[in-house]
Structure formats: C-alpha cells, structure tokens
C-alpha positions in Angstrom: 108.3 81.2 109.1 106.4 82.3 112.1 102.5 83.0 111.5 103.3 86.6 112.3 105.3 87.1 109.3 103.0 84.8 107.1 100.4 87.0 107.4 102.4 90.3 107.3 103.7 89.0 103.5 100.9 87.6 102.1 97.7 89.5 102.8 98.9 93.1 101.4 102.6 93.7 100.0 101.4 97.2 99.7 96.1 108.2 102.7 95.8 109.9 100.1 91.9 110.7 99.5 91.6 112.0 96.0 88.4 113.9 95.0 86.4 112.7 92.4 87.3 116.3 90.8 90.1 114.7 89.9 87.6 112.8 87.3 88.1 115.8 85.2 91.8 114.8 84.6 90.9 112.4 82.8 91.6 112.4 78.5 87.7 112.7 77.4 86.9 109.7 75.5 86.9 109.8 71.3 85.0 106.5 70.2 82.3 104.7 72.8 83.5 101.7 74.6 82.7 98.6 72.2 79.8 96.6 73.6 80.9 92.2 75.1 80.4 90.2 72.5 77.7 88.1 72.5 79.1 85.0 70.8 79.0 82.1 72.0 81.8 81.0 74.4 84.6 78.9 72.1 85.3 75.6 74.6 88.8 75.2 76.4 91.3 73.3 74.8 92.3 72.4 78.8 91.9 69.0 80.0 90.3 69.3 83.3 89.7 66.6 86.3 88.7 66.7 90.1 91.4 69.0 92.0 92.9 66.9 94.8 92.7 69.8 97.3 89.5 72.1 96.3 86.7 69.7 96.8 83.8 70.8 94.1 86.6 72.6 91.9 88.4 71.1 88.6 92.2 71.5 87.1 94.2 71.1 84.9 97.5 71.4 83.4 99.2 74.4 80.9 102.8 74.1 79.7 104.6 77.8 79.1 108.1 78.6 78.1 110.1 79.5 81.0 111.5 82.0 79.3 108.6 83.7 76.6 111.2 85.5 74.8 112.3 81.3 74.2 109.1 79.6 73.5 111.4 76.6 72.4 113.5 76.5 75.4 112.3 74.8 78.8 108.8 74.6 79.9 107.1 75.4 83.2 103.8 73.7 84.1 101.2 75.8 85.6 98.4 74.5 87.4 94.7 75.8 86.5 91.7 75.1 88.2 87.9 76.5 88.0 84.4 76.3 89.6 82.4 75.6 86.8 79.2 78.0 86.4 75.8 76.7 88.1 74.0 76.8 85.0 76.4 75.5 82.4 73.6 76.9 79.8 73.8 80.3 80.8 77.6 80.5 81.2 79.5 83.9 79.6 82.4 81.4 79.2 85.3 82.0 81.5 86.6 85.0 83.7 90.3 84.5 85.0 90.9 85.7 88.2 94.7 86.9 88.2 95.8 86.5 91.7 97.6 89.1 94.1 100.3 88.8 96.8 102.7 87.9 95.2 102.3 84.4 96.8 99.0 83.5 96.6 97.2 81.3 94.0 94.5 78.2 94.2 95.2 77.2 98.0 99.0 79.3 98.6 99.0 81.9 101.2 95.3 81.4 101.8 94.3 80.8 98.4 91.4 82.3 95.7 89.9 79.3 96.1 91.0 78.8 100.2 89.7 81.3 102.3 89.6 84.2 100.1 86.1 82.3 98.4 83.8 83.9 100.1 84.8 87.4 101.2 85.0 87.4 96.8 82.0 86.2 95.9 83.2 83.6 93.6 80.1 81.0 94.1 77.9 83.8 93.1 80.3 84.8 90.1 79.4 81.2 89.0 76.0 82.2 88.2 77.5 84.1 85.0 81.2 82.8 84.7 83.0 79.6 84.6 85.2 81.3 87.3 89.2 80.1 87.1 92.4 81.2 88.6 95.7 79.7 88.8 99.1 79.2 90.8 101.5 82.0 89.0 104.5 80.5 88.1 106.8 79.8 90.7 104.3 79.1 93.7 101.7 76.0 94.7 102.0 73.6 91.8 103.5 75.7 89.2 106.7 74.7 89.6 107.4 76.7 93.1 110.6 78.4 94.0 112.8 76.4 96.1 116.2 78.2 98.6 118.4 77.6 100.7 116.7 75.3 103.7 117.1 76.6 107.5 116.7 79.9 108.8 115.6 83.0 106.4 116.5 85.8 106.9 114.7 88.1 109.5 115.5 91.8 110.2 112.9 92.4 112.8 115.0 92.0 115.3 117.3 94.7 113.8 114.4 97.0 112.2 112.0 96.6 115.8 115.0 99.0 117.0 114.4 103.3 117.8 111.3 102.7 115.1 112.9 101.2 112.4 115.5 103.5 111.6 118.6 101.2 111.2 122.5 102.5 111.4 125.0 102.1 108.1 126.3 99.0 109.9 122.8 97.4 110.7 121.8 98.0 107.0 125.2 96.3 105.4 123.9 93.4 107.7 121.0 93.2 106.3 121.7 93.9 103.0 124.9 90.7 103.2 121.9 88.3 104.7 119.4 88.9 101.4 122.0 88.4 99.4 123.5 84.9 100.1 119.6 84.2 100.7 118.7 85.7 96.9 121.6 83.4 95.6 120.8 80.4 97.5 117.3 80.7 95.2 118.8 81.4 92.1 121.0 78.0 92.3 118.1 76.1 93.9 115.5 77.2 91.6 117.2 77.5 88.2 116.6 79.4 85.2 112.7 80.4 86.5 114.3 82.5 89.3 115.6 84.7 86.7 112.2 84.8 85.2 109.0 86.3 88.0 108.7 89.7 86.9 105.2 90.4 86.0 105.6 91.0 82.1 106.6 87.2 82.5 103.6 86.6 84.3 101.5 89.1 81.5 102.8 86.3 79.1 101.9 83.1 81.2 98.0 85.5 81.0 98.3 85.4 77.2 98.7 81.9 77.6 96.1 81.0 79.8 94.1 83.3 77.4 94.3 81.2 74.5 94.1 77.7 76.1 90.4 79.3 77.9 89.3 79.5 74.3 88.9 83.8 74.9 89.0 84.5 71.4 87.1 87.4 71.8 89.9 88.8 74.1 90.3 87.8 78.0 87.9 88.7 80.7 89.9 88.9 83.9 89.7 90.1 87.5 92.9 91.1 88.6 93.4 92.4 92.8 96.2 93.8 94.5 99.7 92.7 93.4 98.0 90.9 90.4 97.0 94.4 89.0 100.7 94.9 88.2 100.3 91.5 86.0 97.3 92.7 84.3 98.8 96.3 83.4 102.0 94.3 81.9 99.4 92.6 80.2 98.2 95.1 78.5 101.3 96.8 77.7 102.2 93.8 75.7 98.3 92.3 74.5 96.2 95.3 74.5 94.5 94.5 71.8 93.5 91.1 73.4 91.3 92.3 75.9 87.7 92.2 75.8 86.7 93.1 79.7 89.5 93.6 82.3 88.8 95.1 86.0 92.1 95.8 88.2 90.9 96.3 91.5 93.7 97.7 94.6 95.8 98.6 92.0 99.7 98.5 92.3 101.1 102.1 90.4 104.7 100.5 88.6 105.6 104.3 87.4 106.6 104.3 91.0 110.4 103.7 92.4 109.9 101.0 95.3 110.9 103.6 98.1 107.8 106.1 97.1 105.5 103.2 96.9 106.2 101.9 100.1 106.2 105.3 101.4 102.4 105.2 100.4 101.7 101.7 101.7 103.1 102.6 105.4 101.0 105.5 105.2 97.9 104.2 104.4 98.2 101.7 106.3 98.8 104.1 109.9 95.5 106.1 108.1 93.7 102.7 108.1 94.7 102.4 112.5 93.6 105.9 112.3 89.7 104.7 110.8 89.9 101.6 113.1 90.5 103.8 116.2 87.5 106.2 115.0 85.0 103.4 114.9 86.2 101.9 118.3 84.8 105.3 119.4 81.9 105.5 117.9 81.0 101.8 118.1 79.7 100.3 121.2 80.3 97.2 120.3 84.0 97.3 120.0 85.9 95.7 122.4 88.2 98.8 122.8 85.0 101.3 123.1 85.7 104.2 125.6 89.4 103.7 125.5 92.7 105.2 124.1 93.1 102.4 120.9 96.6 104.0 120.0 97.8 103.5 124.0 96.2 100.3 123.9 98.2 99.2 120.5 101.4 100.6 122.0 101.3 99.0 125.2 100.9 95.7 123.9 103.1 95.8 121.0 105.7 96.6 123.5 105.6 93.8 125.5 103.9 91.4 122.0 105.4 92.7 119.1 104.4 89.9 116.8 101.1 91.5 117.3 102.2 94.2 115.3 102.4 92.7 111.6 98.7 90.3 112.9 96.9 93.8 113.0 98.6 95.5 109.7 97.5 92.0 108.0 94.0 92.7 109.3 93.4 95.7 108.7 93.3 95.0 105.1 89.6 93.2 105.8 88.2 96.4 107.3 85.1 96.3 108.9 84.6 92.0 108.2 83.3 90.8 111.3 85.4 87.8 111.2 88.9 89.0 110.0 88.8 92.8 110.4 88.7 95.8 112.7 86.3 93.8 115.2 88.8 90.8 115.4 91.9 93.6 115.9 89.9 94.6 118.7 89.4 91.8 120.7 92.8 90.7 120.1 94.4 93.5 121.8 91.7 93.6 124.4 92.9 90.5 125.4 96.3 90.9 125.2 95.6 93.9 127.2 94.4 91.8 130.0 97.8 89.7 130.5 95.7 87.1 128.8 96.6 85.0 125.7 95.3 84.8 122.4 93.4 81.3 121.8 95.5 78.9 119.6 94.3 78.4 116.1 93.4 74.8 115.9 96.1 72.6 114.9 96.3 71.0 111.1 96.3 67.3 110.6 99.6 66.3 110.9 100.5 65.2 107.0 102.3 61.7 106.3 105.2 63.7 104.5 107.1 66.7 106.2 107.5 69.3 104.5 110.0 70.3 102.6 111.6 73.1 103.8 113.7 74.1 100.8 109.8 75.2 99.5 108.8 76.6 103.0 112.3 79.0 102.6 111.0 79.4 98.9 108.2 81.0 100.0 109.9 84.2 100.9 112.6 83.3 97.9 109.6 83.7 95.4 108.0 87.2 97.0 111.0 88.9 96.9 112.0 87.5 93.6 108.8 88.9 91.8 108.9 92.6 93.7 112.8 92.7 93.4 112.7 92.1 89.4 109.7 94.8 89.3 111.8 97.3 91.6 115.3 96.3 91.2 117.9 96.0 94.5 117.4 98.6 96.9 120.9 99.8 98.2 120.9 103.4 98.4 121.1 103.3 102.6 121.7 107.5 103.2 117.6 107.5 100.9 116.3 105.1 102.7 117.2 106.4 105.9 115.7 109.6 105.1 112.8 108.4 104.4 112.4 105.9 107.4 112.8 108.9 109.6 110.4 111.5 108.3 107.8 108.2 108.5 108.7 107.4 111.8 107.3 110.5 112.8 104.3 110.5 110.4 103.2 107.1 110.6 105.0 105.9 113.8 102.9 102.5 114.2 103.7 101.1 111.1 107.3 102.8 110.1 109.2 99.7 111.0 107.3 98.6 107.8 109.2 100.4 105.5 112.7 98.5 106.2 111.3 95.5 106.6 108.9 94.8 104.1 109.2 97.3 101.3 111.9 98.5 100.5 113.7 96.3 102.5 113.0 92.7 100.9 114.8 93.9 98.3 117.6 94.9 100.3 120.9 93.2 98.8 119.0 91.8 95.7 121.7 90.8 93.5 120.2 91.0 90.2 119.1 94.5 88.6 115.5 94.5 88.2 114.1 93.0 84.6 110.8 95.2 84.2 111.6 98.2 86.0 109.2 100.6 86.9 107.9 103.2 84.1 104.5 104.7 83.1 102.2 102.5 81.6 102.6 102.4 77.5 99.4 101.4 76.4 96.7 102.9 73.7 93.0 103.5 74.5 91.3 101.0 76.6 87.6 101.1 76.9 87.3 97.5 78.4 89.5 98.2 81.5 87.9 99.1 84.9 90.5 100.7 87.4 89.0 100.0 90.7 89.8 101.0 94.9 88.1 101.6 98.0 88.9 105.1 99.5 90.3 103.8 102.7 92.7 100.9 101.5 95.4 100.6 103.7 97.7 98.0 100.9 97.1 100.2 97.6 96.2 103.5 98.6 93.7 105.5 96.5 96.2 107.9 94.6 97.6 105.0 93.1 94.4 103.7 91.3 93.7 107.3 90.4 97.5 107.8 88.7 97.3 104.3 86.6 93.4 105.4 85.6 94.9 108.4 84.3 97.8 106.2 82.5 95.3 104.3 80.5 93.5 105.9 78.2 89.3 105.7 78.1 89.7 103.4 80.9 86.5 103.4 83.4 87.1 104.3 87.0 85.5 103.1 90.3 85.8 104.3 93.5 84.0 102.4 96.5 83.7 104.7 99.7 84.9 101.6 102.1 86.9 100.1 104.2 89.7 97.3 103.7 92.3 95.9 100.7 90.0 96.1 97.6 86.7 97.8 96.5 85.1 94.2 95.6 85.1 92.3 98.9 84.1 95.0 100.6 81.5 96.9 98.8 78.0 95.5 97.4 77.6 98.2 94.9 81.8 97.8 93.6 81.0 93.8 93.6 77.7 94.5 91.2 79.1 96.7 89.5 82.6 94.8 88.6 80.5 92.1 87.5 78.3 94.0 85.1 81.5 95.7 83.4 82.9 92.0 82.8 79.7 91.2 81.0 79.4 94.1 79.2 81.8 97.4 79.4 79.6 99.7 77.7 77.1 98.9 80.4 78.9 101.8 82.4 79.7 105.4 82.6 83.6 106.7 82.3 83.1 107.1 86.2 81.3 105.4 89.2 81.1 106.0 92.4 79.6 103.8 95.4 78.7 105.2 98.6 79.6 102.0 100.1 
C-alpha cells in the first residue's frame, strides 16, 4: 500500500455551517444533568506490564467473545494499554479513549499513543486521568484481520478518469475486484470478519468498562469514526455512562452515499479556507498566487499528491502537519522539484507479513461496509459523482474511491445498518465539532446532538478534523465535562 493511500484511509474516512440558532432545536431539558461522582476510583481488575512498543506506557490483555450475542463461543484478545496519571493520588480513575479511523489504535495507522499524542493532549490529560485506549478488535494486537496477500485492489487508476465519474463497465470492474478481495478476508480471517460493525465494538466498550473498574459508568473520549462506536454504545448501555464526549462525530441515520456526499464536500470547503489563508498570510509558501491553479497543475502531472493534501487538511492550521505543510509541498512540486524522502525505518529482522499489510484495507472496509451495507446501485452513484464533480471538483474522485466506493461489491449485507439513534435522555454526553472539519462536517454533529436527548453541544470555531486538537477552549472544556457534566451549560461555543 503506497503512503499516498495510507494516509488518504487512515487520517479521516469522512460545508455545512449550521448556526447556533439551531440551538433552539434542541428538546429543552426536564431534570438537571447529575453531577461526576466523587467516589473513589474502584482499581482495574487488568493486569498491566511495560508495552513493548510505547516506551513509558503499560498493557495488558482483555479476552471478549467474538461474537457477544455468544459470550461462550470463541474469544478475541484485545490489547489495552494506558499512561498512568502523573500524580497517582489525584487520579479521577480512568478515561478510555475510543479510537477513530477505522484502523487506528495504540501504534496502527499512526496510533493514539504514536503520533496522534501530542496534537491530543494526552500527557496533560494524565494530570487528571489514568488515560487508556486500545487496538479495536481486528487491528494491531487485537487479533488483526488477515486477506488475501499480493496486490489489493486499487481503482484509482479507473476513478482518476473525466473526474471520477466511472462508466457501467468500469464500475462492474470494480465492483468484481472488492468482491474476491472481501472474500479472500472472510476465509483468511474467520468468524471475526463477520463480526466489525460498531455495536460489536459498543460491546468490546462495555467490556473494557467493566475490567477498568468504571462502576460508576464509563468516562470516554470518542473522535471521528470511534463516535459511531460510542453512539452504538449507548444505544445498547445508556445507562452505563457516567461522562461521554464524541468529538467529529460520524451521523449513522445517514445511507453511505449522503454521507460521503458531505465528506467530499467538506473536504473541497476545507481547500476553499486553505486557499483563503494562503491569501491573507504572508507566510504561506503559496502567498500572492492562484492556490486552486497551483493544486491543479501539479496534481496533473503528481496525482498521488492529491489524497497527501486531503489527509492534511484534516490538521488545519498545525504548523507541522497542516495547511502550512500543504503549502510547501506543492510549492515545491511546483518548481519541478521533489518532495524530500521521509527517513527510512530500521529495517526489522522479520518481513512483514503481508497477509496483515492486505488486512489493513480488509479490516476498513469490513467495519464501514457492515455499518453501510454493499453499495451496488451504479445509475445512484453516478448521479451523484456527477453533480459533485461539478461542486466539489478537487476532491470528487473521492466519492468512488473512498466512500461509497470501498464498499463497492461488499458481499455481505450490512449487520448494523444505518438508522436514527434510539437512545433515552443523556445529560452526560458531550456532542462535539469544529465549524470547518473537512472529515465530519458540522451538520452531522448538529443532527446526532439533536438525536440524543439532554445531550450538551460544543462547537469550536476552527480549523481541522476535531474540535479538541485544534481548539484550547474545546480541549478545556472536554476535560471539564469528563470530570464533571453538570459543570456545563446545554450549549458552548469557542471562538477558537
């Protein structure tokens, strides 16, 4: 899997602004949000050692049915692992950080303890928190989804074409390539391929839960595709929450061709922002020139630069990963010059396996497919590709590619298919975005506040793929909610 496409999966699977008039929409609370208890953390029943690969981080080890609905039947063992609070003494006992992607986990795809650490300030989550995530079953250690080794399949070459619009032929192409790929996981993998859909991962949650000693209910971060665990979550353990913040949220009442309608848009209206700074800031290494001419010029002639700058957009303003990076990137492309090579890893005395490098891919579209189900209908999809290749031209090819199109040819109907959230009043959830998020648009957050009842909203007016990376005043103020959810109004906004 070339770089290109790494980053294109795994940093965003997913322009509207909504007003904050839409804050009136919202059903007017009956009772007051119940205060954190104040008890005393109860100690994990987890066994944890030195991780082998996070150097000041421990893990440990959590059997779960593969199947919930069989807790008897055959076990999957997830891998755990925390950063243990500064001040053991002062510790609010654990906050579970549900990870996003779908792909990434402790070190996968980047990893919530890789380089996703410090752009979400986990070290200074430790000075309240024993601060733990996991790998989600089926990736990193927790027993990862395994396909056919070799090529995977790749419809850039077919979907690069007249803006992504594909012919009838093209898409039966794509769709027969997915297929024998899907299959190829489901007899590598087993039973667990069956079993990725999010309430499967809500369960694996409930699990964690208990073994984190959260009798007072779980306490949980949940970003980007992980939101769509955590909703699950409550839909089947509502009453087990005691502080829960989903922050770039997914919206599952959505059919996968809406959804990635939004995505593609929001993600040409985050280009659209990036372009308007490089005109107003000096610094930019674009400043003074046509950024869209600039972007089309050298995707022409370096179209794996195309899915790099999506993937970065996602970190906004960031000096070292966002809109300033993009910038110098295509400047230099721009020149007839060559991007400098990212240092090479130490080579590793075992090769990998490549059945797990294929599995990769195998596990993404395994968790989105049994969320959306297969997506066949070719005249729809069409349609659609069309009107967004003329209203988001940059990023249309997206549509076929990514989402829908993974799930193009998935052979197996989808297991938890999308519907509006059935859940009962929730004052200790916090429904989080930024205003300009080019992976989980705004509307989205807005539609799943308005699906839980009593639920707090925040909206941070920023930049980039969720509001706590991104904004001080959203990072604060996520952390004070997880302490204590009566600490804040139905509402908040942050300037920035």
């Amino acid at each position: 899997m070339t770089f290109a496409r790494q980053c294109q999966r795994s940093l965003g699977g997913l322009l509207f602004a909504v007003g904050l008039t839409l804050v009136a929409l919202h059903p007017t609370a009956v009772a007051s949000p119940r205060a954190a208890s104040q008890a005393s953390p109860v100690a994990s029943s987890l066994n944890w050692e030195p991780c082998d690969d996070v150097a000041d981080a421990e893990c440990a080890w959590l059997e779960v049915p593969v199947d919930p609905a069989q807790p008897d039947g055959p076990q999957l063992t997830l891998r755990l692992a925390q950063l243990p609070a500064l001040d053991p003494a002062r510790s609010q006992g654990s906050l579970l950080i549900i990870p996003g992607g779908p792909g990434v986990g402790i070190t996968a795809a980047g990893g919530t303890f890789g380089v996703l650490r410090p752009l979400f300030h986990f070290d200074e989550m430790r000075e309240t928190f024993d601060v733990v995530t996991y790998d989600p079953r089926g990736i990193g250690q927790s027993g990862p989804v395994r396909c056919a080794p070799g090529p995977i399949p790749d419809a850039s070459a077919v979907v690069a074409q007249n803006g992504g619009i594909v012919s009838a032929a093209e898409f039966e192409e794509v769709a027969g390539a997915n297929a024998a790929f899907a299959e190829s996981c489901f007899a590598e993998t087993g039973e667990l391929m069956g079993h990725l859909s999010s309430r499967e991962n809500a369960a694996d949650i409930e699990q964690i839960r208990q073994a984190l000693g959260q009798e007072d209910g779980l306490v949980a971060y949940a970003g980007s595709y992980g939101t769509l665990y955590a909703t699950s979550y409550l839909e089947q353990y509502g009453d087990h929450v005691k502080a829960l913040v989903i922050d770039g949220v997914v919206d599952h009442s959505l059919d996968l061709p809406p959804y990635a309608v939004r995505w593609v848009q929001s993600t040409e209206d985050a280009l659209l922002r990036f372009e308007q700074w490089c005109a107003e800031e000096p610094s930019c290494a674009l400043y003074g020139q046509d950024v869209a001419a600039v972007f089309d010029t050298v995707a022409a002639t370096h179209p794996e630069i195309r899915p790099m700058v999506r993937a970065r957009l996602s970190a906004g303003r960031t000096p070292e990963l966002g809109w300033p990076v993009i910038a110098e990137m295509l400047a230099t492309l721009a020149r007839g010059e060559s991007l400098a090579a990212s240092p090479a890893p130490a080579a590793s005395p075992v090769p990998p396996d490549p059945g797990l490098l294929s599995g990769e891919l195998g596990f993404f579209r395994g968790v989105v497919c049994a969320d959306f189900g297969p997506q066949d209908d070719y005249a729809a999809l069409a349609a659609d590709n069309e009107w967004l290749a003329r209203q988001a031209p940059h990023f249309a090819w997206l549509y076929l590619l990514d989402l829908p199109g993974s799930c193009i040819g998935w052979p197996r109907e989808a297991t938890n298919p999308p519907h509006r959230l059935q859940v009962g009043p929730q004052p200790n959830v916090l429904v989080a975005n930024a205003t300009h998020d080019p992976a989980t648009p705004l509307v989205a957050a807005v539609e799943v506040w308005l699906q839980i009842p009593q639920a707090h909203l925040l909206i941070a007016d920023t930049d980039g793929h969720q509001a706590l990376p991104f904004s001080r005043c959203a990072f604060e103020t996520e952390v004070r909610f997880l302490v204590d959810p009566s600490s804040l109004p139905t509402t908040t906004f942050c300037p920035n």
